[in-house]
C-alpha positions in Angstrom: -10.1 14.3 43.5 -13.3 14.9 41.2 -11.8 18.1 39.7 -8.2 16.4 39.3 -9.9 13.6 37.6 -11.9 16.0 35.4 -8.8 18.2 34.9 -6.9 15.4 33.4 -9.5 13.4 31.1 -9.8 17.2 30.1 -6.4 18.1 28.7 -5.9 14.2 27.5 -8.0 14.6 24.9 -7.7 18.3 24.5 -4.4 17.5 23.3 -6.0 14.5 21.1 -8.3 17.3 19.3 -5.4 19.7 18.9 -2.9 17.2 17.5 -5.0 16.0 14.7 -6.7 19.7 13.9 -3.5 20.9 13.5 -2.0 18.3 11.1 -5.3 17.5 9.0 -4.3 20.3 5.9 -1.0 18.4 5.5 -2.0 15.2 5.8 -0.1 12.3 3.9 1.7 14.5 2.0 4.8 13.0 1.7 6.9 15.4 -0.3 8.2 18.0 2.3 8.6 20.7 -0.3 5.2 20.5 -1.5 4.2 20.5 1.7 5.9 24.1 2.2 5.1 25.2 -0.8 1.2 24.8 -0.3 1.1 25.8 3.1 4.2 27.4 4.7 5.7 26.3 8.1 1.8 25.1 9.5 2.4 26.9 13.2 -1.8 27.1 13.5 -5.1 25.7 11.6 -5.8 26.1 8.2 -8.3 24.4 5.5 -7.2 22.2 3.3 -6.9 23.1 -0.1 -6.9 20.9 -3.6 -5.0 19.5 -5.3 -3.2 17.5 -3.1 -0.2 16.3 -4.7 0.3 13.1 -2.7 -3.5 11.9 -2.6 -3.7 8.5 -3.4 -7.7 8.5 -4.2 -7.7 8.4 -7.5 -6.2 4.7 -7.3 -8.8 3.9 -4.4 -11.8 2.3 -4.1 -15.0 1.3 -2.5 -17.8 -0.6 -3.6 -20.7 -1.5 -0.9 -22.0 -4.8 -1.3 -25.8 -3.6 -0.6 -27.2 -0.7 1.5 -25.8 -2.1 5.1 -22.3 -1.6 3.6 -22.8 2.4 2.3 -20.8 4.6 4.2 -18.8 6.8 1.1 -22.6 8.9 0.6 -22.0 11.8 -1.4 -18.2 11.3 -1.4 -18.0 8.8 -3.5 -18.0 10.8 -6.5 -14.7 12.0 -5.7 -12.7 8.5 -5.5 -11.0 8.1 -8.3 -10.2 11.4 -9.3 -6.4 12.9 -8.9 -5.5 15.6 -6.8 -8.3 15.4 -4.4 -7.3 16.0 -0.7 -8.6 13.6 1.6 -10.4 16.2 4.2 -11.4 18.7 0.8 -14.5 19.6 2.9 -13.0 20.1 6.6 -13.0 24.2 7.9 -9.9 25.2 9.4 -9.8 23.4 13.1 -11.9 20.5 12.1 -11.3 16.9 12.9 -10.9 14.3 10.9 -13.2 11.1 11.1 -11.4 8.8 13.6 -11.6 11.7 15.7 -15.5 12.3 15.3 -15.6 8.8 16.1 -14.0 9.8 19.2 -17.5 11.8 20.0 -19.3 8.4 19.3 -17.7 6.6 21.9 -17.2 9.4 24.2 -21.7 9.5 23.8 -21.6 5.7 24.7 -19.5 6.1 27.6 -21.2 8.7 29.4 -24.3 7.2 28.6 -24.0 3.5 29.5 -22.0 4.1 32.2 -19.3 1.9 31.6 -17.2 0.6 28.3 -20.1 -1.2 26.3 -18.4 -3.0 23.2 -21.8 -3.7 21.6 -23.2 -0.3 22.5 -20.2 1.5 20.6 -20.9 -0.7 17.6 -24.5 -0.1 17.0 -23.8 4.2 17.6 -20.9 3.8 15.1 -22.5 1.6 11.9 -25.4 3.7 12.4 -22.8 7.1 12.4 -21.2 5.8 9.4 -24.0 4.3 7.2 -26.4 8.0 8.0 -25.2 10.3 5.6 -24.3 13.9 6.4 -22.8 13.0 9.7 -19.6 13.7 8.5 -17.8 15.7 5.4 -14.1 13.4 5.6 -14.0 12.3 2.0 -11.2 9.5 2.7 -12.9 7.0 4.6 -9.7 4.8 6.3 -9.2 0.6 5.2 -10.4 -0.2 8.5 -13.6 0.8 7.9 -14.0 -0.2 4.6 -12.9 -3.3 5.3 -15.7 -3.4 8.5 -18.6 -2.6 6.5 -17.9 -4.8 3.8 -18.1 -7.7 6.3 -21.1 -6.2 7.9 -22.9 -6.4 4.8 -21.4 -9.9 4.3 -23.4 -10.7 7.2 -20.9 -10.9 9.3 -21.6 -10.1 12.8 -20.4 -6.9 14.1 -17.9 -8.2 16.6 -16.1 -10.3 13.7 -16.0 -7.9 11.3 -12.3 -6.0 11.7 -9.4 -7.5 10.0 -5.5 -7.5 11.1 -4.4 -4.1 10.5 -1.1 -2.2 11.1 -2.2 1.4 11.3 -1.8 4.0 13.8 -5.2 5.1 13.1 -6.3 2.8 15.3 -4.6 3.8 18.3 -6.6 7.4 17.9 -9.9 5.6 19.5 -8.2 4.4 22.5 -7.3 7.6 24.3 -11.1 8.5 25.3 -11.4 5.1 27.3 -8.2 5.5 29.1 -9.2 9.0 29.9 -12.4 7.2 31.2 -10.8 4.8 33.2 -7.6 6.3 33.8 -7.3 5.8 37.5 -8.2 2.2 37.2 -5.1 0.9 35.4 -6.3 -2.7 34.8 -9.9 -1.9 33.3 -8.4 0.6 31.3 -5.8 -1.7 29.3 -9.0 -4.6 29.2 -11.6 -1.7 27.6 -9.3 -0.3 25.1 -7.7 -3.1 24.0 -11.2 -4.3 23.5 -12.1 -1.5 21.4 -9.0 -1.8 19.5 -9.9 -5.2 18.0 -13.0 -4.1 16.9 -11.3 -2.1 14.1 -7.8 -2.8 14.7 -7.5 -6.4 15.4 -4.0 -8.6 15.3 -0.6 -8.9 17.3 1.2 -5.4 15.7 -2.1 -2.9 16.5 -2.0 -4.9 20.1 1.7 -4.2 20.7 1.3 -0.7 19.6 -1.9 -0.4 21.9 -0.4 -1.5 25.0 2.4 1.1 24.7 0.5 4.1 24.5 -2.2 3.0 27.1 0.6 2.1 29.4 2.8 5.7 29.1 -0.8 7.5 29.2 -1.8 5.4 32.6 1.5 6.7 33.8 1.6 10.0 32.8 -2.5 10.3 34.1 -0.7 9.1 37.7 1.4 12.1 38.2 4.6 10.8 36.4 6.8 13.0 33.9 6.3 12.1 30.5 10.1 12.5 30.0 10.4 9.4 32.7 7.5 7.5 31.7 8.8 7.3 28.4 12.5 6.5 29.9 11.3 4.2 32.1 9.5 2.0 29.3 13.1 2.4 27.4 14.9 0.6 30.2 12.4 -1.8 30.8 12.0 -2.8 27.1 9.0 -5.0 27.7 8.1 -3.4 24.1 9.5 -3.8 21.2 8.8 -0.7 19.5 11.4 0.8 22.0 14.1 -1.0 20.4 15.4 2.1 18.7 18.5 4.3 19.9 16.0 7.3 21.0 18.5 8.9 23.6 21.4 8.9 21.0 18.9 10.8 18.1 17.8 13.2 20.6 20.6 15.3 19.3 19.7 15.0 15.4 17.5 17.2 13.3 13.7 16.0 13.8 13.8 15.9 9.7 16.9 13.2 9.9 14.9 10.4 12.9 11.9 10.9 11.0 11.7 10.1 7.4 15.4 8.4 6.8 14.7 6.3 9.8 11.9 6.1 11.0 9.4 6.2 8.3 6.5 9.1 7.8 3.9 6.3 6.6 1.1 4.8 9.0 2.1 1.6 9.7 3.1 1.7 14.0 6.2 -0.1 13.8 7.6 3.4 12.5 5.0 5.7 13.6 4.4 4.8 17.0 8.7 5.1 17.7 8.2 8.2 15.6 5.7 9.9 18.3 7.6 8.3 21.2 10.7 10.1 19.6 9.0 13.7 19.7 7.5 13.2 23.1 10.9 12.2 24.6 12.3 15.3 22.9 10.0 17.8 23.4 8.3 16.6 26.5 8.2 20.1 28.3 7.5 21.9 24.9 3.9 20.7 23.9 3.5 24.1 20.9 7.1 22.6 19.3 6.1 19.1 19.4 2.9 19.3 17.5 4.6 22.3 15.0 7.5 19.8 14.3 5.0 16.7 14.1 2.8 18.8 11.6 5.5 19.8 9.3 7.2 16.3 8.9 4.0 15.5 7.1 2.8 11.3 6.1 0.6 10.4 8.8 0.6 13.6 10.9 -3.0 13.5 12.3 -2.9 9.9 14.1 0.8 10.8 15.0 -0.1 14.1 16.1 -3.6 12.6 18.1 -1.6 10.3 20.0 1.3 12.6 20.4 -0.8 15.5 21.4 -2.6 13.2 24.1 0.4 12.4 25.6 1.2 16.0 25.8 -2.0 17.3 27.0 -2.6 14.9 29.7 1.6 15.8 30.9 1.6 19.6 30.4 -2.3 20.2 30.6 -4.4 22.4 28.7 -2.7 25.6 29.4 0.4 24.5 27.6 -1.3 25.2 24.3 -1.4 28.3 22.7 -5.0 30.0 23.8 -5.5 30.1 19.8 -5.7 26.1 19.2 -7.9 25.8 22.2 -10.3 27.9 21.2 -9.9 27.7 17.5 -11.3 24.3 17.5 -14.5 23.6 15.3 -16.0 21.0 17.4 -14.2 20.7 21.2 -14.2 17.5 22.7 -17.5 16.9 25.0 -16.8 16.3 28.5 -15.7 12.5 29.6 -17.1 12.0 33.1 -14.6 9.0 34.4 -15.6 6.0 36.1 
């Protein structure tokens, strides 16, 4: 049972790492032709390259209230400016930062023991406000948004606002891979975590979902009948889509004309439940297809990619992308 448990907390977030690695050159680029004209068909890792034609930087911004709110460091000089990718810094098979913050709360885990919300906090504003500890030039709203209500004073449990972005959804995969074979504490723990960062009604309907299809698939069900199973039941409504009938459609024809690239998880969490329903035996196609539709790839391709993993297992990724990662993900010893 030890080694099953290890085996599957394993390839869940193996397939987490891979899924954002994979996408992170092509992130938010929302012209396909561009995207192809950078970078090719992406089928393994590559570094990201400037200009980006679809960064929005240079029209975001950042200010720290005082030192408690720093966390752009030697970035900053780059907001503002055009054409400046969002991971400029990152080597081929990199993560991106909500993925490092994945390695914060796998630390906290391992060590405390348990899920300890205030234990997370503390690793992750002093992760954020040290510089060097990361080279992601875009740091995400949410966190933006966090510090500047820690240095508002704010205390650190009240600091996230109502967000909407499948970002979010990235940091609950290492807690259900913690506590995947107890169902109940897995769903309280990571919908804890989730309102840290991600609070409000949309980031907890899109939370629910995942946990719920990853606690099935960690229990020795199919991801093709997890995901069908959830469809009949439509307890969810982020399954009200007609995902049997696109089955049959070009990826390229669900996912831009209908279901938007963007970030926000009333489109992107249908779009990964799409391409997991569709290519639930073929993990390699899944994360090539999810890579090359391009907007928000790397959460999509995290949480698609975890699905995947924890179904399929580790072996179902080319050797390459196992191995080819910069920074594997540690070990998560489950409860």
């Amino acid at each position: 049972m030890t080694n099953f448990m290890h085996a599957k907390s394993r390839d869940m977030l193996f397939g987490l790492w891979i899924g954002d690695a994979l996408a992170m050159p092509v992130h938010w680029y929302y012209n396909r032709q561009a995207l192809y004209r950078d970078y090719g068909w992406v089928t393994d890792y590559m570094a990201p390259r400037n200009p980006h034609p679809d960064s929005i930087l240079w029209r975001s911004s950042y200010r720290a209230p005082n030192a408690k709110g720093a966390i752009l460091h030697d970035q900053a000089a780059y907001w503002g400016q055009k054409g400046i990718h969002y991971h400029q810094f990152l080597k081929a098979g990199e993560n991106t930062l909500n993925v490092k913050l994945c390695n914060v709360l796998i630390a906290s885990l391992n060590d405390s023991g348990t899920y300890d919300a205030d234990d997370y906090l503390n690793r992750y504003i002093a992760f954020m406000t040290t510089p060097g500890n990361h080279r992601d030039t875009y740091i995400e709203e949410c966190h933006r948004n966090f510090f500047a209500n820690y240095a508002s004073g704010r205390a650190p449990r009240k600091c996230g606002l109502t967000e909407k972005h499948i970002g979010g959804l990235v940091g609950l995969i290492p807690i259900v891979a913690y506590y995947f074979n107890q169902p109940e504490k897995a769903r309280e723990a990571a919908m804890t975590h989730l309102a840290l960062t991600h609070p409000g009604h949309k980031m907890e309907t899109a939370g629910l979902l995942v946990i719920d299809i990853l606690l099935k698939i960690s229990n020795g069900v199919g991801l093709k009948a997890a995901i069908l199973e959830e469809i009949e039941a439509q307890r969810n409504p982020l399954l009200g889509h007609p995902f049997k009938k696109w089955l049959g459609e070009p990826d390229d024809w669900v996912i831009g004309p209908r279901l938007s690239t963007a970030c926000y998880v009333e489109d992107s969490v249908p779009a990964v439940i799409y391409l997991a329903l569709k290519y639930h035996d073929e993990p390699k196609k899944a994360l090539i297809v999810n890579t090359n539709l391009g907007g928000d790839n790397v959460a999509r391709g995290a949480v698609l990619g975890s699905l995947l993993g924890t179904s399929c297992g580790i072996e179902s990724f080319p050797r390459r992308w196992v191995d080819g990662l910069v920074d594997p993900p540690p070990d998560v010893l489950p409860a």
